[in-house]
N, CA, C and O atoms as a GROMACS GRO file, in nm:
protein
  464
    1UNK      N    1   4.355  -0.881   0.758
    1UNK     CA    2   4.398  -0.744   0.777
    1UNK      C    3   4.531  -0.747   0.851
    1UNK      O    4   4.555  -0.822   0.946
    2UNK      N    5   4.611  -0.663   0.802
    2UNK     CA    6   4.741  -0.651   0.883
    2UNK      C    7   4.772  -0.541   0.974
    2UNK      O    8   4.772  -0.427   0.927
    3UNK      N    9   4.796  -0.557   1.094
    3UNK     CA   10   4.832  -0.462   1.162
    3UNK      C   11   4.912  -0.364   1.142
    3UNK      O   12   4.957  -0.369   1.027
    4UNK      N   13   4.958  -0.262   1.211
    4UNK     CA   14   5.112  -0.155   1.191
    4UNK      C   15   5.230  -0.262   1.218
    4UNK      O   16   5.329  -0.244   1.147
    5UNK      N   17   5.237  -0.395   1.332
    5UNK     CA   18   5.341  -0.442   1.348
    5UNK      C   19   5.397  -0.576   1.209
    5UNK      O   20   5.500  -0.638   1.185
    6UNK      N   21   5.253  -0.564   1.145
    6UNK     CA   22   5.316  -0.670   1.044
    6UNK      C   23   5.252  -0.810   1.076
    6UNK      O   24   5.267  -0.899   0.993
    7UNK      N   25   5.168  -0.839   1.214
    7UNK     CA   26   5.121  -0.945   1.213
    7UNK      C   27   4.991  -0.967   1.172
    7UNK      O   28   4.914  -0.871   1.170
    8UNK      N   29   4.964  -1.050   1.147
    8UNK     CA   30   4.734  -1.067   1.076
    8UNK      C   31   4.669  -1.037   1.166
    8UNK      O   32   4.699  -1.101   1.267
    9UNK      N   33   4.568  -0.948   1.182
    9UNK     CA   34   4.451  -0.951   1.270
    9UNK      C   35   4.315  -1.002   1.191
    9UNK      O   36   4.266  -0.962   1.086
   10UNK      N   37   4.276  -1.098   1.276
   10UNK     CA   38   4.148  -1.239   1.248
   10UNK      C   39   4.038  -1.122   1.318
   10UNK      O   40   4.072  -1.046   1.408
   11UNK      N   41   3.914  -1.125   1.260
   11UNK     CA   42   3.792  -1.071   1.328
   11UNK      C   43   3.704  -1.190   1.292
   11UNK      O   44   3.694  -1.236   1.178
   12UNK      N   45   3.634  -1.240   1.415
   12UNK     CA   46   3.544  -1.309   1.384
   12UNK      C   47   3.418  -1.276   1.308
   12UNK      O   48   3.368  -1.168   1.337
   13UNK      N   49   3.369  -1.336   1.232
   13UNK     CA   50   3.246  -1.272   1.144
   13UNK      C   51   3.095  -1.316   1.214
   13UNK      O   52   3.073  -1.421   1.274
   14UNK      N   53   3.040  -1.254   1.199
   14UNK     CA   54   2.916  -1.230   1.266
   14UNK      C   55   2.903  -1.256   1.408
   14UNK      O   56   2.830  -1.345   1.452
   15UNK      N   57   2.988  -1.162   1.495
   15UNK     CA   58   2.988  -1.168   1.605
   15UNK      C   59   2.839  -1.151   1.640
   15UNK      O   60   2.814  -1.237   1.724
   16UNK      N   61   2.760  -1.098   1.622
   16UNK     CA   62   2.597  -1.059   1.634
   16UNK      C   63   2.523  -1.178   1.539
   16UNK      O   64   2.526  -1.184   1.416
   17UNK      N   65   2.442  -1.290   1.654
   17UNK     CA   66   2.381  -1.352   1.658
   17UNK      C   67   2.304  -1.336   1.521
   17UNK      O   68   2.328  -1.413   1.427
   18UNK      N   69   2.206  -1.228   1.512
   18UNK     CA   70   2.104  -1.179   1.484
   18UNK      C   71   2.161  -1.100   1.310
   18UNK      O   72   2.079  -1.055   1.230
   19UNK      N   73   2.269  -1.100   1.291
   19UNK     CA   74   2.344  -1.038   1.170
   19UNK      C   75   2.314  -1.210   1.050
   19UNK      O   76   2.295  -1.196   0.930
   20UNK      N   77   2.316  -1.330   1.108
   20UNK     CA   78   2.315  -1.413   1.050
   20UNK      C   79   2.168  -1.388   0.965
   20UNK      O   80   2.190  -1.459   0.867
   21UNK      N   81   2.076  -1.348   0.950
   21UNK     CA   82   1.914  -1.411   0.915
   21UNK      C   83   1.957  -1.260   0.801
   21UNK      O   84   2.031  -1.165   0.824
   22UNK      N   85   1.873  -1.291   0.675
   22UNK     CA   86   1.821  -1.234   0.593
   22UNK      C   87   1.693  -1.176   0.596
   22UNK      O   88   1.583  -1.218   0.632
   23UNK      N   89   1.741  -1.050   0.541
   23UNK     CA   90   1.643  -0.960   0.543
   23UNK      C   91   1.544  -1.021   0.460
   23UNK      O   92   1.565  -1.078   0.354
   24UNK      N   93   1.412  -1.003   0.529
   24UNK     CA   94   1.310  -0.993   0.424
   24UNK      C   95   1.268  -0.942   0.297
   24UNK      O   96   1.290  -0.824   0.270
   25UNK      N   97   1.202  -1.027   0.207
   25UNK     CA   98   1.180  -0.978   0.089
   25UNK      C   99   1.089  -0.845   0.096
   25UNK      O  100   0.977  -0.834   0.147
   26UNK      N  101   1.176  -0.734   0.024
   26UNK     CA  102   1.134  -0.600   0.029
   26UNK      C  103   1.001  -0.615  -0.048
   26UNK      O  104   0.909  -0.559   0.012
   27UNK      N  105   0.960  -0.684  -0.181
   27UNK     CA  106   0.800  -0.698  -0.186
   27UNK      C  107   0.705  -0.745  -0.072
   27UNK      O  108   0.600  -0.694  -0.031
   28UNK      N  109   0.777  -0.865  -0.030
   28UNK     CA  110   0.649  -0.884   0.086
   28UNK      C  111   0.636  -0.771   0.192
   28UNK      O  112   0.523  -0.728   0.215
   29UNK      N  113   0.721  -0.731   0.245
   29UNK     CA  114   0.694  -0.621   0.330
   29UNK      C  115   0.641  -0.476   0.301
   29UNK      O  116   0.612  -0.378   0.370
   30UNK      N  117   0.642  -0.505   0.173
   30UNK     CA  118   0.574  -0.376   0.078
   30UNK      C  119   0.402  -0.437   0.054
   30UNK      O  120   0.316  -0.356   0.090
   31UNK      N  121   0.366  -0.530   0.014
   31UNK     CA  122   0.285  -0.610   0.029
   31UNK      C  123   0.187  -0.607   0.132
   31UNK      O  124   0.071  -0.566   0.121
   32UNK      N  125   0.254  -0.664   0.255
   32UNK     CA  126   0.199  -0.653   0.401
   32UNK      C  127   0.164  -0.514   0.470
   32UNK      O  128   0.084  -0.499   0.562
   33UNK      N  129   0.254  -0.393   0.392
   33UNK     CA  130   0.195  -0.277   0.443
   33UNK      C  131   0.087  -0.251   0.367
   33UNK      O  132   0.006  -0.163   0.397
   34UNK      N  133   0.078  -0.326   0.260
   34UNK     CA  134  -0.019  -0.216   0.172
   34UNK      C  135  -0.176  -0.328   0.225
   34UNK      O  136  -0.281  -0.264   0.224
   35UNK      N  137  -0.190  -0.476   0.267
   35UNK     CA  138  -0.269  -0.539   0.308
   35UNK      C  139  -0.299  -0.478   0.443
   35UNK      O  140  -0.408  -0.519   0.483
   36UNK      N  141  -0.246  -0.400   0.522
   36UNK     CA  142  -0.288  -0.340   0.617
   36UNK      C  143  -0.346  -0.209   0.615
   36UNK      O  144  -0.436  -0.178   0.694
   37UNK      N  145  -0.289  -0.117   0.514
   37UNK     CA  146  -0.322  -0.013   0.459
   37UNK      C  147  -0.491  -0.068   0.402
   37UNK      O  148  -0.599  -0.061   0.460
   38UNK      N  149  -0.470  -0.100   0.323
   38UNK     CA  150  -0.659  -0.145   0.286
   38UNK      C  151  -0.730  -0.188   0.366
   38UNK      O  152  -0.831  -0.121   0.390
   39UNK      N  153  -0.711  -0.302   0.433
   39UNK     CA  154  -0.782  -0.320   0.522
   39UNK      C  155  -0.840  -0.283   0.644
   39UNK      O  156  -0.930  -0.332   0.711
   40UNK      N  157  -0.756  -0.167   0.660
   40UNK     CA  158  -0.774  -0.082   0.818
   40UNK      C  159  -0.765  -0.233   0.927
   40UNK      O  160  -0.855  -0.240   1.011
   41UNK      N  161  -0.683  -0.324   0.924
   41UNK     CA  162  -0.687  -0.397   1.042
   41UNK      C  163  -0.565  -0.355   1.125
   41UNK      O  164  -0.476  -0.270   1.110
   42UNK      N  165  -0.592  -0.441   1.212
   42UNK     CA  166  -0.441  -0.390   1.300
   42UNK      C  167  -0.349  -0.501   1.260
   42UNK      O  168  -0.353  -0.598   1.184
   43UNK      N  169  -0.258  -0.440   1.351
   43UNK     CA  170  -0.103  -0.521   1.262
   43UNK      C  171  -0.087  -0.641   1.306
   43UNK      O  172  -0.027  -0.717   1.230
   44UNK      N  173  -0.132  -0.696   1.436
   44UNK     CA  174  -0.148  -0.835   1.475
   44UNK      C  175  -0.249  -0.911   1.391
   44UNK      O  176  -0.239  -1.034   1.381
   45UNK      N  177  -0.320  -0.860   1.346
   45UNK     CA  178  -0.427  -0.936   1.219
   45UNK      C  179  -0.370  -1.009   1.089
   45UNK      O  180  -0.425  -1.091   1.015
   46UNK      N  181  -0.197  -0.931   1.083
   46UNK     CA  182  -0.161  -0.948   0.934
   46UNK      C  183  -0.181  -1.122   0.946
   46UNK      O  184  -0.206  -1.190   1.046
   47UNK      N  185  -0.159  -1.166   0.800
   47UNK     CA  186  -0.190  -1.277   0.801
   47UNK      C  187  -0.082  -1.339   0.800
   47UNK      O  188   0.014  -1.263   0.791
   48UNK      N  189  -0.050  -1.469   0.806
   48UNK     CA  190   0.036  -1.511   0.845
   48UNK      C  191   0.188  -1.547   0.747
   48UNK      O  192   0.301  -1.574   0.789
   49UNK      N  193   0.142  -1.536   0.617
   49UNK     CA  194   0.199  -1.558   0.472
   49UNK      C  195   0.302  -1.421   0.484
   49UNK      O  196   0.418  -1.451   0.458
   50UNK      N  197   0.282  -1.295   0.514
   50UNK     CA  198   0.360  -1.225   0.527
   50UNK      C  199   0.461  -1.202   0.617
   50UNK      O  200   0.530  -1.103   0.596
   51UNK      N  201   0.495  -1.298   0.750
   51UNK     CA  202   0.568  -1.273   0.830
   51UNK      C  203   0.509  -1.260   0.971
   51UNK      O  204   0.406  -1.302   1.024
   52UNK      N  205   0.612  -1.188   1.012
   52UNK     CA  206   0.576  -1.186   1.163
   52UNK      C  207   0.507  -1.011   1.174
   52UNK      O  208   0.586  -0.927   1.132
   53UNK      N  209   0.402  -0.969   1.214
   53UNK     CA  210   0.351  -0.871   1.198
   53UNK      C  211   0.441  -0.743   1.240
   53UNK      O  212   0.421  -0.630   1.195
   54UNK      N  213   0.534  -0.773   1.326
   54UNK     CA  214   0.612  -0.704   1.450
   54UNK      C  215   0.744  -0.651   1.363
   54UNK      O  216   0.810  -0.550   1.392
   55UNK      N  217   0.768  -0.739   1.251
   55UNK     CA  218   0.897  -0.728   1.136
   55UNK      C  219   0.821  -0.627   1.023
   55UNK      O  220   0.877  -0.525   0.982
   56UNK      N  221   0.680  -0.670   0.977
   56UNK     CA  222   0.627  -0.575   0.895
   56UNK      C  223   0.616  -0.384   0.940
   56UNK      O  224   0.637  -0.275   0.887
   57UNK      N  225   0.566  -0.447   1.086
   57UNK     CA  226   0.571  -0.294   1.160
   57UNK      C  227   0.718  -0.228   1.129
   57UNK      O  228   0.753  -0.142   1.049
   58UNK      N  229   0.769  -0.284   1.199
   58UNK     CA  230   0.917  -0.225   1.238
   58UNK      C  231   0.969  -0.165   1.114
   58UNK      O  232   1.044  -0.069   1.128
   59UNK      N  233   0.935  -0.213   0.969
   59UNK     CA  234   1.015  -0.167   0.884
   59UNK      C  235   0.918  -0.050   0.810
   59UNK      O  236   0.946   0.042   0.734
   60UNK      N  237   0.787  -0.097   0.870
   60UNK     CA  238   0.702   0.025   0.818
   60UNK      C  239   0.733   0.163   0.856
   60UNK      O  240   0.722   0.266   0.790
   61UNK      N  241   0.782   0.141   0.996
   61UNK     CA  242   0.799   0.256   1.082
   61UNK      C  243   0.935   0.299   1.048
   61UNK      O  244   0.953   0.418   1.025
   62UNK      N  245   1.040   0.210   1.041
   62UNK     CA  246   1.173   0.279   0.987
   62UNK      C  247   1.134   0.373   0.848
   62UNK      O  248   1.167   0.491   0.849
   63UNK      N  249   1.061   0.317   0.729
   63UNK     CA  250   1.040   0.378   0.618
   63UNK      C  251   0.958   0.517   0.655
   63UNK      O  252   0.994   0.618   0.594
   64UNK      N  253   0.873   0.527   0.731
   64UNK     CA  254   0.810   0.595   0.779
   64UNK      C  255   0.886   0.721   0.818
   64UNK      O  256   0.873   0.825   0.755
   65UNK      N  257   0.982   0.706   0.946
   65UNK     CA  258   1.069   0.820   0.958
   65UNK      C  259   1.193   0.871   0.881
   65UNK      O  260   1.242   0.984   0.893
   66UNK      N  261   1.241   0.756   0.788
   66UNK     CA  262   1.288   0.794   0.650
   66UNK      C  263   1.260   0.875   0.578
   66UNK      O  264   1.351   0.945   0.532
   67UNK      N  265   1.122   0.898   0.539
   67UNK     CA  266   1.043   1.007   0.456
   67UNK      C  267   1.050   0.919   0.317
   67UNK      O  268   1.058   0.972   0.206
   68UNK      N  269   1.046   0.773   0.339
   68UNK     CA  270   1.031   0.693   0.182
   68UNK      C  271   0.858   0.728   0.153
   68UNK      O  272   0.810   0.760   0.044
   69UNK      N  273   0.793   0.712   0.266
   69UNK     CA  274   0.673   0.737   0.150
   69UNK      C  275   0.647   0.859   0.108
   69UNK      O  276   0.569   0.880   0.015
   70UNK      N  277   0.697   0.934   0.159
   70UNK     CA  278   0.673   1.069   0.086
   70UNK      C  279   0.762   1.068  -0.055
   70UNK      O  280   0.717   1.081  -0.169
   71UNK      N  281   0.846   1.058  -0.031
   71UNK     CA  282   0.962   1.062  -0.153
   71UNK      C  283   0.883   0.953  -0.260
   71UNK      O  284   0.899   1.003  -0.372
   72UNK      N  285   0.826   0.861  -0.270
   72UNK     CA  286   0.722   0.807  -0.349
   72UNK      C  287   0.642   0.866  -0.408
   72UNK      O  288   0.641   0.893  -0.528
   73UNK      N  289   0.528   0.905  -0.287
   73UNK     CA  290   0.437   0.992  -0.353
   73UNK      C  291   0.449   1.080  -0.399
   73UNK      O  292   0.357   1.107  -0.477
   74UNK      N  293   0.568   1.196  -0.386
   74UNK     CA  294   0.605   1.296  -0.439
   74UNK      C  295   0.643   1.256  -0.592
   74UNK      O  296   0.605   1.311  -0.695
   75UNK      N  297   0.722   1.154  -0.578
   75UNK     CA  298   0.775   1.053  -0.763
   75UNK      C  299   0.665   1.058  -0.841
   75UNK      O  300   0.647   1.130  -0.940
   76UNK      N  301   0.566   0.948  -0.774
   76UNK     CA  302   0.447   0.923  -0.851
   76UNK      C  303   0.348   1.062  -0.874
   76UNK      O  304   0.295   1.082  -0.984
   77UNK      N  305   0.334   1.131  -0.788
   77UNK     CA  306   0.265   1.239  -0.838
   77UNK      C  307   0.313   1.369  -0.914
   77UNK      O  308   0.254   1.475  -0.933
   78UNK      N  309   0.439   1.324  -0.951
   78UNK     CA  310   0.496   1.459  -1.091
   78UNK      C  311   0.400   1.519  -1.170
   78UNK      O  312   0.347   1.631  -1.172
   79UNK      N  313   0.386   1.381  -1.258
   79UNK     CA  314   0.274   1.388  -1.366
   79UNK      C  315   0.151   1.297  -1.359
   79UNK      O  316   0.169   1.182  -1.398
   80UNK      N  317   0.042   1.328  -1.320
   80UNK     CA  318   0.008   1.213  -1.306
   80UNK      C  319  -0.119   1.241  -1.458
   80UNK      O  320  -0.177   1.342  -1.496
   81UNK      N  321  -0.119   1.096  -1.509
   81UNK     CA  322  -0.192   1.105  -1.614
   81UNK      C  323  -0.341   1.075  -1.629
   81UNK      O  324  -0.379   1.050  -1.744
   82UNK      N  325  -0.428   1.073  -1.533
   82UNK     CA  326  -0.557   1.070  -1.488
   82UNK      C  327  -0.655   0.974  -1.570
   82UNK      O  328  -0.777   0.987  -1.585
   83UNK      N  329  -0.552   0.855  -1.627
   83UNK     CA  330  -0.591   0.734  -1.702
   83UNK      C  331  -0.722   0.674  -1.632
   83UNK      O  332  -0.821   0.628  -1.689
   84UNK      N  333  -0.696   0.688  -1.468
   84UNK     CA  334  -0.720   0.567  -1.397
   84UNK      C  335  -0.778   0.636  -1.269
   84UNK      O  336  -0.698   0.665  -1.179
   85UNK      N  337  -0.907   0.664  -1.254
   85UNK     CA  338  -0.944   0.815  -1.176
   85UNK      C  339  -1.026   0.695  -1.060
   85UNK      O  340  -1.122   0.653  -1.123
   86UNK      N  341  -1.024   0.640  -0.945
   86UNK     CA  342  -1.151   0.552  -0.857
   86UNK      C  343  -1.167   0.707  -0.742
   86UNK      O  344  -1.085   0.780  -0.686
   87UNK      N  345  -1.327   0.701  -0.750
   87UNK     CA  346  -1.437   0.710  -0.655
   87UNK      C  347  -1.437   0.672  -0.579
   87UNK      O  348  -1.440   0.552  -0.604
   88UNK      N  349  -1.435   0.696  -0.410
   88UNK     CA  350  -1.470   0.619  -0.337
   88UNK      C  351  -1.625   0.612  -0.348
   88UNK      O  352  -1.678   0.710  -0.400
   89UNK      N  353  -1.699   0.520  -0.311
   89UNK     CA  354  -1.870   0.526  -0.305
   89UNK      C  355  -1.963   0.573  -0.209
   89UNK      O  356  -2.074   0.626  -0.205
   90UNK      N  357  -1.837   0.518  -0.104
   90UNK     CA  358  -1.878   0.562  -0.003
   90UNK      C  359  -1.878   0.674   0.076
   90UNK      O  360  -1.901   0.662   0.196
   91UNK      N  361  -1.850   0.811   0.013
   91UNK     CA  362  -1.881   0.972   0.005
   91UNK      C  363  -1.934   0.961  -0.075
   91UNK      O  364  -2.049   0.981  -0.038
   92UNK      N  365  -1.934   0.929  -0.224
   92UNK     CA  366  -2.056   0.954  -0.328
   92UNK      C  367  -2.187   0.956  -0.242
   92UNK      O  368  -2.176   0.886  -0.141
   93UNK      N  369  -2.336   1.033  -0.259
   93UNK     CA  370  -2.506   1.029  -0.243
   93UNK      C  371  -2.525   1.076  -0.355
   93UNK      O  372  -2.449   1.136  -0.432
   94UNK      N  373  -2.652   1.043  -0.363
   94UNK     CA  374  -2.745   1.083  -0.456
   94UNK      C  375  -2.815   1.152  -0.373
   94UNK      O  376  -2.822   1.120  -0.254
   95UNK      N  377  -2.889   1.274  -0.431
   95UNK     CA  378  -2.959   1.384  -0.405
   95UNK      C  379  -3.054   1.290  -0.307
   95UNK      O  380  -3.066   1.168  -0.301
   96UNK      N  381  -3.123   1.414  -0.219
   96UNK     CA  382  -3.233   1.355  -0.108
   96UNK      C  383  -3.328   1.338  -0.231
   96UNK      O  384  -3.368   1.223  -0.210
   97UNK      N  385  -3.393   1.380  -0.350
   97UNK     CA  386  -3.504   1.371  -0.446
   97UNK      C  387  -3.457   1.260  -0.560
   97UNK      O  388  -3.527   1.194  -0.636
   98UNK      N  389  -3.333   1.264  -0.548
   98UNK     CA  390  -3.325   1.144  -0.662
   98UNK      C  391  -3.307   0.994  -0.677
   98UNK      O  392  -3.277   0.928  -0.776
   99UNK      N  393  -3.339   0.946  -0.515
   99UNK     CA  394  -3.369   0.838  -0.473
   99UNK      C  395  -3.464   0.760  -0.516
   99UNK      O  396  -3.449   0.643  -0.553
  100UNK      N  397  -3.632   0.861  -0.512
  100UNK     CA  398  -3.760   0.789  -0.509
  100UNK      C  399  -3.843   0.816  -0.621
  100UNK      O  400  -3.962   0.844  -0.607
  101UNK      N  401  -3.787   0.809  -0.730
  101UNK     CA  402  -3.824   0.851  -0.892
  101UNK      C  403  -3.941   0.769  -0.935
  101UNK      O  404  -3.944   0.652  -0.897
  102UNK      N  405  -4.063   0.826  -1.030
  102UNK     CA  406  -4.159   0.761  -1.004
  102UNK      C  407  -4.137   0.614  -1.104
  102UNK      O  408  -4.057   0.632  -1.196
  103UNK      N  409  -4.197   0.476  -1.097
  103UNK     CA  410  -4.138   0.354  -1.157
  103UNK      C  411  -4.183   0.399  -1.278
  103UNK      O  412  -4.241   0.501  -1.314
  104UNK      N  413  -4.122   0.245  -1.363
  104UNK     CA  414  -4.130   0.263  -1.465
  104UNK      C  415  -4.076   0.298  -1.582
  104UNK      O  416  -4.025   0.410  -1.587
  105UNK      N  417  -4.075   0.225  -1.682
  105UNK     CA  418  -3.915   0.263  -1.769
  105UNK      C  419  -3.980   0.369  -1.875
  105UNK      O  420  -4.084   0.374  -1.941
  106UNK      N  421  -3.836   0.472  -1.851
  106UNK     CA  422  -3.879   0.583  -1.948
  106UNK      C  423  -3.828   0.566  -2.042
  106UNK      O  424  -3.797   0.670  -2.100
  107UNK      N  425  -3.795   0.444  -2.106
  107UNK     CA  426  -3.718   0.429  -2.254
  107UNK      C  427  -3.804   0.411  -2.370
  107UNK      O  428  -3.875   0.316  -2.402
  108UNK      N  429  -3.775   0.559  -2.446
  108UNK     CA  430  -3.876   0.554  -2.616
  108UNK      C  431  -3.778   0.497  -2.696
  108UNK      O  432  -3.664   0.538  -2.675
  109UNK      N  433  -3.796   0.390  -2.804
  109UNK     CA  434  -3.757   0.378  -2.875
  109UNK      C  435  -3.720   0.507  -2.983
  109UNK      O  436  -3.820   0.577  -2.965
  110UNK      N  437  -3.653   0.566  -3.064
  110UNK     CA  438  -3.600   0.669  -3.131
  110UNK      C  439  -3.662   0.633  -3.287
  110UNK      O  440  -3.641   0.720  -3.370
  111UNK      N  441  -3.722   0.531  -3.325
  111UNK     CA  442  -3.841   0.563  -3.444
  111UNK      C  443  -3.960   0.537  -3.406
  111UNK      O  444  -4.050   0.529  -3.491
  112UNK      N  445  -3.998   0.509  -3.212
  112UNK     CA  446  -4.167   0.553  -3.242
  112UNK      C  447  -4.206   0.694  -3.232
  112UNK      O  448  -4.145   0.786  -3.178
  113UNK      N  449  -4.306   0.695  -3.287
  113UNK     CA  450  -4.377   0.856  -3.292
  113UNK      C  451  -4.424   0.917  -3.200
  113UNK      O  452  -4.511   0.867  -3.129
  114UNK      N  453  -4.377   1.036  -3.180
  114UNK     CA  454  -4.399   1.112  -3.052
  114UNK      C  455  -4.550   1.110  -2.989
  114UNK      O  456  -4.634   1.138  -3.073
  115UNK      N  457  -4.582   1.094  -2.907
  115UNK     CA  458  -4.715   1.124  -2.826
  115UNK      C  459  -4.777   1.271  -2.833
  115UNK      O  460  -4.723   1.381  -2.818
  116UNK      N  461  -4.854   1.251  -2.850
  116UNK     CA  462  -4.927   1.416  -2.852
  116UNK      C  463  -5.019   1.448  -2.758
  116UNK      O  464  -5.071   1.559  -2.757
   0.00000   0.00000   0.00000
């Protein structure tokens, strides 16, 4: 770069220590949130294949006050095409009466003859 007087000005490059290291791969850290997301563990639990738990946080939380996951879910839920519908099971019951049904298989074959 040249100054107004005409002589070069030198900037050293990566004056910041910490400017040297590469960012993490945006899948794994997409990855690691979503292994924490399922699992309900805490973030010191992550496992170790994903990083340092403290790097997964940090960028969870930047995305977080970004409004990226909203801006996602808002994407993905335009249209959504109800291909692919999961239940949790664990709110699903069965009736208090339709638990204790009496045994025994109620399967007629469809050419024996009705009972009278």
């Amino acid at each position: 770069m040249i100054n107004g007087s005409g002589s070069k000005i030198y900037y050293r490059q990566n004056e910041n220590p910490k400017a040297d290291k590469k960012a993490k791969d945006n899948r794994m850290m997409l990855n690691a949130m979503l292994w924490v997301a399922r699992s309900g563990a805490p973030w010191r639990d992550l496992p170790d294949h994903y990083g340092s738990w403290k790097t997964v946080y940090t960028r969870f939380r930047r995305c977080q006050i970004a409004g990226v996951r909203d801006q996602v879910l808002e994407h993905v839920s335009i249209s959504p095409d109800f291909e692919n519908i999961m239940i949790d099971a664990t709110i699903v019951r069965v009736h208090q009466h339709g638990a204790g049904a009496k045994g025994g298989s109620n399967y007629r074959r469809s050419d024996a003859p009705e009972a009278e």
